[in-house]
N, CA, C and O atoms as CSV, one atom per row, in Angstrom:
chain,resi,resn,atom,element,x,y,z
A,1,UNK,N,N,4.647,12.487,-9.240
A,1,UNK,CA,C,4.246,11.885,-7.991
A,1,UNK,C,C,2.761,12.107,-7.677
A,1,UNK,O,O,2.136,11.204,-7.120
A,2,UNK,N,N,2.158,13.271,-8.009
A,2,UNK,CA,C,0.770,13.769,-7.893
A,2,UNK,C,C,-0.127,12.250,-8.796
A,2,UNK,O,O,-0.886,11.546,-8.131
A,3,UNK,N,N,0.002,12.093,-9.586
A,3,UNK,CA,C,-0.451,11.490,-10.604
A,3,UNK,C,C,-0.166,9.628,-9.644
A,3,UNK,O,O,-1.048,8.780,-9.508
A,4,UNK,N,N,1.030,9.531,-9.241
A,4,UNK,CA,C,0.601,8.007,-8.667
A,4,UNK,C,C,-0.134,8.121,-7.625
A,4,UNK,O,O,-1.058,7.308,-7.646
A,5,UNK,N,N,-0.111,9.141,-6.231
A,5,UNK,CA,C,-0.401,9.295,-5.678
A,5,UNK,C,C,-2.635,9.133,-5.421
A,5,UNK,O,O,-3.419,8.778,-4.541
A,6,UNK,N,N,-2.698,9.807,-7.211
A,6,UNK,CA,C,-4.133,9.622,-7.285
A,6,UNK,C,C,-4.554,8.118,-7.861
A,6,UNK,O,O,-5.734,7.771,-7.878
A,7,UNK,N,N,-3.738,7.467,-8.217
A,7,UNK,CA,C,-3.910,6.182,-8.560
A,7,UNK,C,C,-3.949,5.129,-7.264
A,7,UNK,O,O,-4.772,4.281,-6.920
A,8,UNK,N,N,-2.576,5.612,-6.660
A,8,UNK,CA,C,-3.269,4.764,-5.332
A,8,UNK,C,C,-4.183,4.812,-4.412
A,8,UNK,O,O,-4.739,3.854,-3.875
A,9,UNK,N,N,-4.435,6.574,-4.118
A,9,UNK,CA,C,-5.977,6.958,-3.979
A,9,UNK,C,C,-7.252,5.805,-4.438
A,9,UNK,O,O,-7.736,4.921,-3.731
A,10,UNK,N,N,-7.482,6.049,-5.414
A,10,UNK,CA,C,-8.279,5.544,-6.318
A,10,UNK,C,C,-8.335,3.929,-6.290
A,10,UNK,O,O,-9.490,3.505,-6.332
A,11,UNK,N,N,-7.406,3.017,-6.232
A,11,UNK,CA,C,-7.532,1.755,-5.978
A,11,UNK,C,C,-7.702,1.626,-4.519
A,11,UNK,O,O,-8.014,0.479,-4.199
A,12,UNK,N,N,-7.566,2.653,-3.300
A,12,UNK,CA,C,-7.752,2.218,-2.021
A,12,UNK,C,C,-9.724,2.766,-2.116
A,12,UNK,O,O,-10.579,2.675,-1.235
A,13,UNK,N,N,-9.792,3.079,-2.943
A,13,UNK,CA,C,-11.364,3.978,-2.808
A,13,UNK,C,C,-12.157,2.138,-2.950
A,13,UNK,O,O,-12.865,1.395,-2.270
A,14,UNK,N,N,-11.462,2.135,-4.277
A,14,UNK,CA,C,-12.126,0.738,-5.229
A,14,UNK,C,C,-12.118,-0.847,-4.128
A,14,UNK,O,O,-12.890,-1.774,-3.882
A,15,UNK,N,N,-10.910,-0.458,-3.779
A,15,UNK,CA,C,-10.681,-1.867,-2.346
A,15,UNK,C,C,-11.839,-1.518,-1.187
A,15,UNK,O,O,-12.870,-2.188,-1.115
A,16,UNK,N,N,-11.646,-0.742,-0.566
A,16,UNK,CA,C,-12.466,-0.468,0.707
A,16,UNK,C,C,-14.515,-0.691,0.138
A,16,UNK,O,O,-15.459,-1.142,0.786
A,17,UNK,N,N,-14.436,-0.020,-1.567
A,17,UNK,CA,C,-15.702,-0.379,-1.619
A,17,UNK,C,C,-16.226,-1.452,-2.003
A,17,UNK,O,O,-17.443,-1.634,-1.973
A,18,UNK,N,N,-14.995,-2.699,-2.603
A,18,UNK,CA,C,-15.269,-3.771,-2.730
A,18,UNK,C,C,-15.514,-4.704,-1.704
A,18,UNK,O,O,-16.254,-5.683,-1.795
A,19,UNK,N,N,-14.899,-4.375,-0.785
A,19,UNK,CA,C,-14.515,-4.797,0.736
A,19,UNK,C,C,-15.901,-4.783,1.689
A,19,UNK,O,O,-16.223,-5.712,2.430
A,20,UNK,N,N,-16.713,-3.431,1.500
A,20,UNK,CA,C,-17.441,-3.253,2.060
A,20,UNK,C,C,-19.092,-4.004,1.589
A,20,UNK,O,O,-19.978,-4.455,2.314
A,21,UNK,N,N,-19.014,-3.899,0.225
A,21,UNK,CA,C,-20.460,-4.733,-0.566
A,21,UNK,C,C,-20.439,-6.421,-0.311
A,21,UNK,O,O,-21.368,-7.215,-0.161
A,22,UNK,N,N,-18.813,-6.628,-0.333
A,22,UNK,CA,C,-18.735,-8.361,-0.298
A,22,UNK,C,C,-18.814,-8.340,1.261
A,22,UNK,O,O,-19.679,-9.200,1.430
A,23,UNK,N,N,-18.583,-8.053,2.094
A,23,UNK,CA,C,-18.700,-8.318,3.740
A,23,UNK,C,C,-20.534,-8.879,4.103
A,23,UNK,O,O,-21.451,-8.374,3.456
A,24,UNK,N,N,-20.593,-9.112,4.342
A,24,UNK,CA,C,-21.647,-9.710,4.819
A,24,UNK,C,C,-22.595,-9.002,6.107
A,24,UNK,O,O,-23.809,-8.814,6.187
A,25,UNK,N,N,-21.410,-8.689,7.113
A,25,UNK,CA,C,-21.926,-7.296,7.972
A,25,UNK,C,C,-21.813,-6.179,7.885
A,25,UNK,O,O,-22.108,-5.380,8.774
A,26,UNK,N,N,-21.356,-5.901,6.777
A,26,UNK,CA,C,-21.282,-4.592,6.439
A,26,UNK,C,C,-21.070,-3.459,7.191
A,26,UNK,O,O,-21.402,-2.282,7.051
A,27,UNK,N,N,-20.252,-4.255,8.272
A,27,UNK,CA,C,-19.005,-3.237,8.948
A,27,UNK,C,C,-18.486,-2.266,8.378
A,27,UNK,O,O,-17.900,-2.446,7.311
A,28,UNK,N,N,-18.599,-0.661,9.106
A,28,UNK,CA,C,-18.006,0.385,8.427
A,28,UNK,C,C,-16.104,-0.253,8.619
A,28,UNK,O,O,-15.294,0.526,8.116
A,29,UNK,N,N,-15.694,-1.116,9.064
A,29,UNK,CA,C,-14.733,-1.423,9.405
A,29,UNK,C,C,-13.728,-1.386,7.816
A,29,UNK,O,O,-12.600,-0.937,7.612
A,30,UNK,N,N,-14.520,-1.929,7.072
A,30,UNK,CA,C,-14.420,-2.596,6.066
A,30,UNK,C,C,-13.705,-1.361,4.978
A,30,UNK,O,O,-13.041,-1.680,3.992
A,31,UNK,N,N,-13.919,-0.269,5.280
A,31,UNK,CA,C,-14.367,0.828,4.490
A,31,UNK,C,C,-12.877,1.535,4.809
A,31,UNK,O,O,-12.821,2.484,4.027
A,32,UNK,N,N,-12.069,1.511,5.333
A,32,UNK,CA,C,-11.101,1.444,5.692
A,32,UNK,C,C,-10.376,2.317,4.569
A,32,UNK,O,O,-10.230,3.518,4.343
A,33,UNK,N,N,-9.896,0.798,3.827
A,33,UNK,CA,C,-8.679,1.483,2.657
A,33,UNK,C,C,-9.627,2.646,2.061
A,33,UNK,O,O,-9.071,3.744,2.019
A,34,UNK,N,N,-11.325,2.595,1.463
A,34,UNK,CA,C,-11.579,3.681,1.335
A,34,UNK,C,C,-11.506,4.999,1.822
A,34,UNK,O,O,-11.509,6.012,1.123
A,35,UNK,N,N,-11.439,4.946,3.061
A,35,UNK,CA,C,-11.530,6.496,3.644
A,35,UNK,C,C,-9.970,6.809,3.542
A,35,UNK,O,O,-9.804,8.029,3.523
A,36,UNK,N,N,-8.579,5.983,3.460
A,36,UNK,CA,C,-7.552,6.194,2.939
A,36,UNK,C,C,-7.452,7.115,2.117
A,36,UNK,O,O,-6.995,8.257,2.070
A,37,UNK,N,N,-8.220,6.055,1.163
A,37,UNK,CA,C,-7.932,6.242,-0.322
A,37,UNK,C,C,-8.574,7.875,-0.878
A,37,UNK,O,O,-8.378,8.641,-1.821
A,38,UNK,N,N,-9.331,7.823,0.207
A,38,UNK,CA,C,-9.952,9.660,-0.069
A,38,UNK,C,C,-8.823,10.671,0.395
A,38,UNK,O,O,-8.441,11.688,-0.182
A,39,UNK,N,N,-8.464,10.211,1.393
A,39,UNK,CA,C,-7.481,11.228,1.825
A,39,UNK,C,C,-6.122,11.266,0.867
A,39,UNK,O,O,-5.697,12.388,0.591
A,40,UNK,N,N,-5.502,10.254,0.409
A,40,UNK,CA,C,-4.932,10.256,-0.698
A,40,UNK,C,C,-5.081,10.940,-2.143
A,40,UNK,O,O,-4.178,11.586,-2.674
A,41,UNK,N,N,-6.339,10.711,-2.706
A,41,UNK,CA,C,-7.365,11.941,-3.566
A,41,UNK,C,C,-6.760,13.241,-3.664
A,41,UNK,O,O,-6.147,13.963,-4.451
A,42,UNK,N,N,-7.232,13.199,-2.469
A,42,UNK,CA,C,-7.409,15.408,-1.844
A,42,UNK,C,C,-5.699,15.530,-2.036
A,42,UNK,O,O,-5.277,16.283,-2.913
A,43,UNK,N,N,-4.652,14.688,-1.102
A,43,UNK,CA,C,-3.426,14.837,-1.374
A,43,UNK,C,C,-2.683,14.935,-2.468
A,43,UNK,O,O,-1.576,15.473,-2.489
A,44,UNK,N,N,-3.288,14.386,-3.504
A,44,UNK,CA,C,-2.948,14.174,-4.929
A,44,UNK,C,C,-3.677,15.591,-5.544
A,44,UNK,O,O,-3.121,16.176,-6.474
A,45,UNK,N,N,-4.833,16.060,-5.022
A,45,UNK,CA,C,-4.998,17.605,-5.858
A,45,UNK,C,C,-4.522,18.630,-5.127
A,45,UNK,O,O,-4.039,19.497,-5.854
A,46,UNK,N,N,-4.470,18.857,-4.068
A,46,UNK,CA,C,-3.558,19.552,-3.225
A,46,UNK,C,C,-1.992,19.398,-3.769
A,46,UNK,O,O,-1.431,20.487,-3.644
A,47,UNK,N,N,-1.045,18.314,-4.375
A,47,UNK,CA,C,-0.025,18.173,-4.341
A,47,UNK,C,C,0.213,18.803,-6.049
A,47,UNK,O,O,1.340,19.054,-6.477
A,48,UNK,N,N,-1.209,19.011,-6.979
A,48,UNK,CA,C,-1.259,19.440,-8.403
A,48,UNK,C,C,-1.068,21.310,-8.246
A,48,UNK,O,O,-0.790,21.902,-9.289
A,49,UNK,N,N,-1.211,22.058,-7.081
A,49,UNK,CA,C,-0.543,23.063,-6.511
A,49,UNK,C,C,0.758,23.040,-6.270
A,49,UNK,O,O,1.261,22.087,-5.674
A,50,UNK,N,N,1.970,24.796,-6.995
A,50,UNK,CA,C,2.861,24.070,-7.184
A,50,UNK,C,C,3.605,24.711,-5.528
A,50,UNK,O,O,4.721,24.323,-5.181
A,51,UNK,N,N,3.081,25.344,-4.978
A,51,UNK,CA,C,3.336,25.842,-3.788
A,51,UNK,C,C,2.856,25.014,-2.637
A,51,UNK,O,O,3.210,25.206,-1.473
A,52,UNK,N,N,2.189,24.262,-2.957
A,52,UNK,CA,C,1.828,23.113,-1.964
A,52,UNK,C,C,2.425,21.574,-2.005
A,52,UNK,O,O,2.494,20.788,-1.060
A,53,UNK,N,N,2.731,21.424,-3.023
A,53,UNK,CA,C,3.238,20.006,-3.841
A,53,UNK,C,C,3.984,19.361,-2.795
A,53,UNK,O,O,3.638,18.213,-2.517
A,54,UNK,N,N,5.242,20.037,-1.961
A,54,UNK,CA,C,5.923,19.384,-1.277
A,54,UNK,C,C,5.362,19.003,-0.017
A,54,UNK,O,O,5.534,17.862,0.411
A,55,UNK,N,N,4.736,19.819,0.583
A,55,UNK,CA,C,4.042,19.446,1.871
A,55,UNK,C,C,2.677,18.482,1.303
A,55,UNK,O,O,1.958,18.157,2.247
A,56,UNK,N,N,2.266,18.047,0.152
A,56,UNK,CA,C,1.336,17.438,0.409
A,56,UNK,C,C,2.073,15.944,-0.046
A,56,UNK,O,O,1.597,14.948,0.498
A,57,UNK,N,N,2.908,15.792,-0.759
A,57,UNK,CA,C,3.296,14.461,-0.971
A,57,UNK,C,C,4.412,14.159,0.178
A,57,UNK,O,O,5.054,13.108,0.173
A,58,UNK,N,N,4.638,15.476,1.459
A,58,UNK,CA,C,5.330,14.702,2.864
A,58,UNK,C,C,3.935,14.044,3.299
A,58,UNK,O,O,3.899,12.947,3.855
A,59,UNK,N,N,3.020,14.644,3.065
A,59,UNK,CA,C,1.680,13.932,3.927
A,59,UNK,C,C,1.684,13.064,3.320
A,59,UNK,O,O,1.828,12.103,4.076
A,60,UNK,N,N,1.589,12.660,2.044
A,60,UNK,CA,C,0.977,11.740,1.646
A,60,UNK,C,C,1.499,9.905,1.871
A,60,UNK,O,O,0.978,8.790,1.878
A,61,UNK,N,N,3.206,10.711,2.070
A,61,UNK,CA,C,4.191,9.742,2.832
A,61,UNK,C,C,4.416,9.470,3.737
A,61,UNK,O,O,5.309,8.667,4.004
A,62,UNK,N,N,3.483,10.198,4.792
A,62,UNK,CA,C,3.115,9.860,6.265
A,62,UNK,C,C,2.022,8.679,6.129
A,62,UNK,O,O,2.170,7.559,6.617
A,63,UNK,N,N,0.704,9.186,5.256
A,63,UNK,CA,C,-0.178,8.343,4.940
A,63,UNK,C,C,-0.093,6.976,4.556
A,63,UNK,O,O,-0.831,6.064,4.928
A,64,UNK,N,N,1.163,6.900,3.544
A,64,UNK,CA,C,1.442,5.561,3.382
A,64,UNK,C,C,2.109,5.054,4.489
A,64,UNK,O,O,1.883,3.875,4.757
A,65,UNK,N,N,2.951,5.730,5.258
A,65,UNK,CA,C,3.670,4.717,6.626
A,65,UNK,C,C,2.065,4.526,7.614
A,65,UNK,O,O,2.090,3.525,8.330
A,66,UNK,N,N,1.152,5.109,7.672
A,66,UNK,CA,C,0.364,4.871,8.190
A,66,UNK,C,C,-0.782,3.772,8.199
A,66,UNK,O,O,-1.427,3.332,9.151
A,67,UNK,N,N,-0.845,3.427,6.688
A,67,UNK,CA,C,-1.804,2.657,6.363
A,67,UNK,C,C,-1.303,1.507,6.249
A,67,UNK,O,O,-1.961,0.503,6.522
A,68,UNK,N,N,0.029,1.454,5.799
A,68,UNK,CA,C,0.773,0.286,5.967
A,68,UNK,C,C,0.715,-0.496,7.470
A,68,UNK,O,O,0.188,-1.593,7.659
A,69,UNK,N,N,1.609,0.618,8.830
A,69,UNK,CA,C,1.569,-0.079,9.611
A,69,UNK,C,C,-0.350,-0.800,10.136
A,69,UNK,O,O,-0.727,-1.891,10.563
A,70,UNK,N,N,-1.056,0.464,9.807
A,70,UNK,CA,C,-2.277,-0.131,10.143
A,70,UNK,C,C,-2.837,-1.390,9.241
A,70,UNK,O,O,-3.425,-2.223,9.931
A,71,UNK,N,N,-2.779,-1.660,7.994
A,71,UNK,CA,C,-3.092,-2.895,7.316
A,71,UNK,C,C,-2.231,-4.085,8.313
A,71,UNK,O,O,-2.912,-5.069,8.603
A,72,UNK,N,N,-1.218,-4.067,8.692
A,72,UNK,CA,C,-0.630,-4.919,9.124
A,72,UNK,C,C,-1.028,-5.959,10.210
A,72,UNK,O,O,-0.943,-7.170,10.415
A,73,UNK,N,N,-1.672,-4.446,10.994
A,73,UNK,CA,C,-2.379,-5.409,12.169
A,73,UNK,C,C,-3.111,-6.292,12.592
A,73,UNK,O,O,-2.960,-6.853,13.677
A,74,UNK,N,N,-4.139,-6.557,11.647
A,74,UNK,CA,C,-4.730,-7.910,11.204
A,74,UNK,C,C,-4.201,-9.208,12.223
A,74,UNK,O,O,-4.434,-9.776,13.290
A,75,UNK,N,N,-3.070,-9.203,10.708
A,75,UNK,CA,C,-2.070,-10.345,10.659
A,75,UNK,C,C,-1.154,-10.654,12.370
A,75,UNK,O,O,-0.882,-11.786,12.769
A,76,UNK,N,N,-0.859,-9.503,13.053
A,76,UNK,CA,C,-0.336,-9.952,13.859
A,76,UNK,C,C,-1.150,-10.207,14.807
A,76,UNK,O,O,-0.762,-10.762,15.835
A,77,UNK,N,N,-2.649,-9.773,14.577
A,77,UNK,CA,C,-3.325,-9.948,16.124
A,77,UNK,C,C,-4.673,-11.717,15.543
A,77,UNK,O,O,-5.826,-11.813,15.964
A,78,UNK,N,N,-4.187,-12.479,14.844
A,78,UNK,CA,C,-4.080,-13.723,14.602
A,78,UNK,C,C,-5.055,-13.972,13.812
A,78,UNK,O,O,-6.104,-14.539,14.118
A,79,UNK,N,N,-4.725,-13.532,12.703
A,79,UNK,CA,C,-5.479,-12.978,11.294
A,79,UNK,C,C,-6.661,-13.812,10.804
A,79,UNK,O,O,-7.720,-13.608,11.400
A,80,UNK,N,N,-6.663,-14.633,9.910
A,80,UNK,CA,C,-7.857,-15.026,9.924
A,80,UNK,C,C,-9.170,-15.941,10.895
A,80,UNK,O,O,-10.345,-16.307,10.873
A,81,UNK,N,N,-7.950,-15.941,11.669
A,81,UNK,CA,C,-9.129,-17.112,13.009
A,81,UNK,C,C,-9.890,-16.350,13.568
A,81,UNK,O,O,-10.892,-16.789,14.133
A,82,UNK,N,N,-9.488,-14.551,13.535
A,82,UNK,CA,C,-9.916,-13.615,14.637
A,82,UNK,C,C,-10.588,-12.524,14.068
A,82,UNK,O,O,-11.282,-11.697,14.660
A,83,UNK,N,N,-10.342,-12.583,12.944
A,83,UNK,CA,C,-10.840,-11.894,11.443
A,83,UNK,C,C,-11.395,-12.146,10.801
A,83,UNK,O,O,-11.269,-13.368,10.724
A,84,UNK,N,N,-12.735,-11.519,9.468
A,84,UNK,CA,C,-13.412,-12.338,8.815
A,84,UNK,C,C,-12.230,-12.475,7.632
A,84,UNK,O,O,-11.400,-11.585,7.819
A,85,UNK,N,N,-11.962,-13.135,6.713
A,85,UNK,CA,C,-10.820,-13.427,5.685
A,85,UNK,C,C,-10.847,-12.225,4.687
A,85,UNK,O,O,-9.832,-11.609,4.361
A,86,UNK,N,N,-12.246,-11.921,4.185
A,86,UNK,CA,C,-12.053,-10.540,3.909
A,86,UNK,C,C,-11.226,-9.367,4.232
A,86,UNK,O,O,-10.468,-8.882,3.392
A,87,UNK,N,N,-11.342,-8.908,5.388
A,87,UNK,CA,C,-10.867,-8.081,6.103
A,87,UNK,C,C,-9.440,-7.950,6.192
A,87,UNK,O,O,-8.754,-6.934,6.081
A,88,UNK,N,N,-9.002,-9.490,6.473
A,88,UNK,CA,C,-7.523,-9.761,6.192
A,88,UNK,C,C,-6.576,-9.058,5.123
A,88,UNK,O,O,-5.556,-8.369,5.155
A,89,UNK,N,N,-7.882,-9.860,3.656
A,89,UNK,CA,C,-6.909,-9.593,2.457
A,89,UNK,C,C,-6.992,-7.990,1.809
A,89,UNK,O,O,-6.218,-7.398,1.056
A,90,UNK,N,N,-8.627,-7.456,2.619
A,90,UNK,CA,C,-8.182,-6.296,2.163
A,90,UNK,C,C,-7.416,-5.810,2.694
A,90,UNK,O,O,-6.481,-5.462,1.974
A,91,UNK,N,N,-7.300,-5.522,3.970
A,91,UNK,CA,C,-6.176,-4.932,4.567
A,91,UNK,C,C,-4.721,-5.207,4.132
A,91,UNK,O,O,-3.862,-4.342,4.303
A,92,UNK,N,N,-4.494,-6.145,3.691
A,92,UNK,CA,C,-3.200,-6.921,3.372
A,92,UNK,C,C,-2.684,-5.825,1.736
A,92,UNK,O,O,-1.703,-5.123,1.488
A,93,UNK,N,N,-3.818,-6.159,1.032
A,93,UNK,CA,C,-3.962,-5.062,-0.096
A,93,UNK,C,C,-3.452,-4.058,-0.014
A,93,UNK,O,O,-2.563,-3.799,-0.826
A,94,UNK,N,N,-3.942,-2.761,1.354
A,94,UNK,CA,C,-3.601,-1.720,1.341
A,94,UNK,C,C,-2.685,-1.931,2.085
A,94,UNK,O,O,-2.128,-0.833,2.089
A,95,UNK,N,N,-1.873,-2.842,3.010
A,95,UNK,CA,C,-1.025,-2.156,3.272
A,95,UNK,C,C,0.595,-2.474,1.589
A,95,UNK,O,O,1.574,-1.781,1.312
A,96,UNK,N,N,0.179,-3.511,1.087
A,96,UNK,CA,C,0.955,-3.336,-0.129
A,96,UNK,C,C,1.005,-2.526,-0.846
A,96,UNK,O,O,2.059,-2.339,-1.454
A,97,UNK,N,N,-0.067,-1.748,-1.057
A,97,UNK,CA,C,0.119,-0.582,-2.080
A,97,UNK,C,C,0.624,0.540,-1.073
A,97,UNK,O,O,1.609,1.135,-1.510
A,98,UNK,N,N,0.228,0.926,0.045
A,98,UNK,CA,C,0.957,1.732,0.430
A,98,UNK,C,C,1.975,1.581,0.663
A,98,UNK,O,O,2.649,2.612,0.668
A,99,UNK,N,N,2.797,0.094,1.030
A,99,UNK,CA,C,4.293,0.238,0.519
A,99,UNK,C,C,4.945,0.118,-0.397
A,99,UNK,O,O,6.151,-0.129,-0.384
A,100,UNK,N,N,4.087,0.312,-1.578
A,100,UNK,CA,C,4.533,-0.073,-2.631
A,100,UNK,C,C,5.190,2.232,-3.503
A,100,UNK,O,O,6.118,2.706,-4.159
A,101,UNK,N,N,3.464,2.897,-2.605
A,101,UNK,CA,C,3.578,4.131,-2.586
A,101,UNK,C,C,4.965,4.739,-1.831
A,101,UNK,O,O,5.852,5.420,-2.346
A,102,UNK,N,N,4.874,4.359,-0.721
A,102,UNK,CA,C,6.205,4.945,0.559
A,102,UNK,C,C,7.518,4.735,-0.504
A,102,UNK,O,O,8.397,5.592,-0.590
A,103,UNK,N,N,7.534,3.365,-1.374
A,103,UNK,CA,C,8.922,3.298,-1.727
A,103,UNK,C,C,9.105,4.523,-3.020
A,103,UNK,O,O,10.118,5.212,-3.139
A,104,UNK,N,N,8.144,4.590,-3.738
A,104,UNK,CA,C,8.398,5.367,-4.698
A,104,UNK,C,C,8.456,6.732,-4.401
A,104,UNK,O,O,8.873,7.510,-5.259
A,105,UNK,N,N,8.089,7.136,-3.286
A,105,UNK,CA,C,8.171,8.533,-2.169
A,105,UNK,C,C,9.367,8.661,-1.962
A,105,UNK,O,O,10.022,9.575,-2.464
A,106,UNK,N,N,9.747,7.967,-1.359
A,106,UNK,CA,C,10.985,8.115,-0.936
A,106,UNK,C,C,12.015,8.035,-1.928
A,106,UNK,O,O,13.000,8.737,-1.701
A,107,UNK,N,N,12.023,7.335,-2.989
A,107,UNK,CA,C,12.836,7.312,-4.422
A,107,UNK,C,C,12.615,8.959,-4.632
A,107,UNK,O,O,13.644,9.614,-4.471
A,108,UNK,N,N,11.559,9.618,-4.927
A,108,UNK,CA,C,11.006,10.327,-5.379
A,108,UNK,C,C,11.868,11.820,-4.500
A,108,UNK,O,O,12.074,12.937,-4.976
A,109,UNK,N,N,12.090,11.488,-3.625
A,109,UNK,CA,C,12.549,12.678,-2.074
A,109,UNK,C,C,13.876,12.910,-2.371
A,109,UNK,O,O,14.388,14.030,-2.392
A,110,UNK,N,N,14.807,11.198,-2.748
A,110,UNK,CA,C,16.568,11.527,-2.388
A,110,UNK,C,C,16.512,12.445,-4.354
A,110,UNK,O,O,17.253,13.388,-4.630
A,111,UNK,N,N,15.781,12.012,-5.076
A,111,UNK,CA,C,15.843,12.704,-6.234
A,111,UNK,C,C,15.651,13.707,-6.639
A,111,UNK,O,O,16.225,14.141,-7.638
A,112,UNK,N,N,14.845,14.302,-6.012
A,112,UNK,CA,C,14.771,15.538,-5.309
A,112,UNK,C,C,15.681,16.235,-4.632
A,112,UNK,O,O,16.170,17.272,-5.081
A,113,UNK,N,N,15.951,15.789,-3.631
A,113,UNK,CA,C,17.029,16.440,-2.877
A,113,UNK,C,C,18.435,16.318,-3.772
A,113,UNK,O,O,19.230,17.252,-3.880
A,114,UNK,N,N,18.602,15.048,-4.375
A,114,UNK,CA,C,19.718,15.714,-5.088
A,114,UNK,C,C,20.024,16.238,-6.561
A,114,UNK,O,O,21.151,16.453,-7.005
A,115,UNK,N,N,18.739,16.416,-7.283
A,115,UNK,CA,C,18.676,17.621,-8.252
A,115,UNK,C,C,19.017,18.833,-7.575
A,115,UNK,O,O,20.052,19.438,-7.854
A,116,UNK,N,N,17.936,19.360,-6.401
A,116,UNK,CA,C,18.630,20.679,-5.857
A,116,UNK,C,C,19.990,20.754,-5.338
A,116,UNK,O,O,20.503,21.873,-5.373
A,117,UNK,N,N,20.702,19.759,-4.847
A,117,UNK,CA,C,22.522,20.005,-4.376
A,117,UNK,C,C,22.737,20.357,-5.965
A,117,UNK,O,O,23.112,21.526,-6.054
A,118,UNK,N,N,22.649,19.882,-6.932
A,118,UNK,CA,C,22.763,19.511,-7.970
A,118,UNK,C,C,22.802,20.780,-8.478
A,118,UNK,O,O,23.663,21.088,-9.301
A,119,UNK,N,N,22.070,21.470,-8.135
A,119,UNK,CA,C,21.780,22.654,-8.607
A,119,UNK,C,C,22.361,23.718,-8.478
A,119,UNK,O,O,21.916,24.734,-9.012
């Protein structure tokens, strides 16, 4: 989990800085999935500790319900008419990968939990 965790890191770093060079105003707005995608990073080496591992991939599954619901908002507050289109699709981006992260978290949790009954 450490290991996807830095991958989705890493593509929210790559989105937010693509996001931010193609924008035109170069809104820190833009920068978004990046500053995510950092906090995701740190969660992913924090989670390579084996005494920390569990509390950092609960964060990191907060992070994805977080970025998700926040990518979302865009779209409901009347997305590209009110938005530059950029902004849209990056956001749209992260919030897919972070639900794409949350699901494999949570795969990742009941499998967990039931190796240890298991146990």
């Amino acid at each position: 989990m450490p290991n996807l965790t830095f991958l989705v890191g890493a593509l929210l770093v790559v989105l937010g800085g693509y996001a931010y060079t193609q924008s035109v105003a170069r809104s820190p707005m833009a920068l978004i999935p990046a500053f995510l995608g950092v906090l995701f990073v740190v969660l992913a080496f924090l989670a390579g500790r084996e005494n920390l591992r569990k509390h950092a991939m609960h964060a990191a599954a907060a992070l994805a319900l977080l970025g998700l619901l926040a990518g979302l908002g865009p779209l409901g507050m009347g997305g590209t008419r009110r938005f530059p289109p950029l902004m849209v699709y990056s956001t749209t981006a992260m919030s897919v990968l972070c639900a794409i992260f949350l699901v494999f978290a949570v795969r990742s949790f009941i499998a967990a939990r039931r190796a240890r009954a298991a146990a």
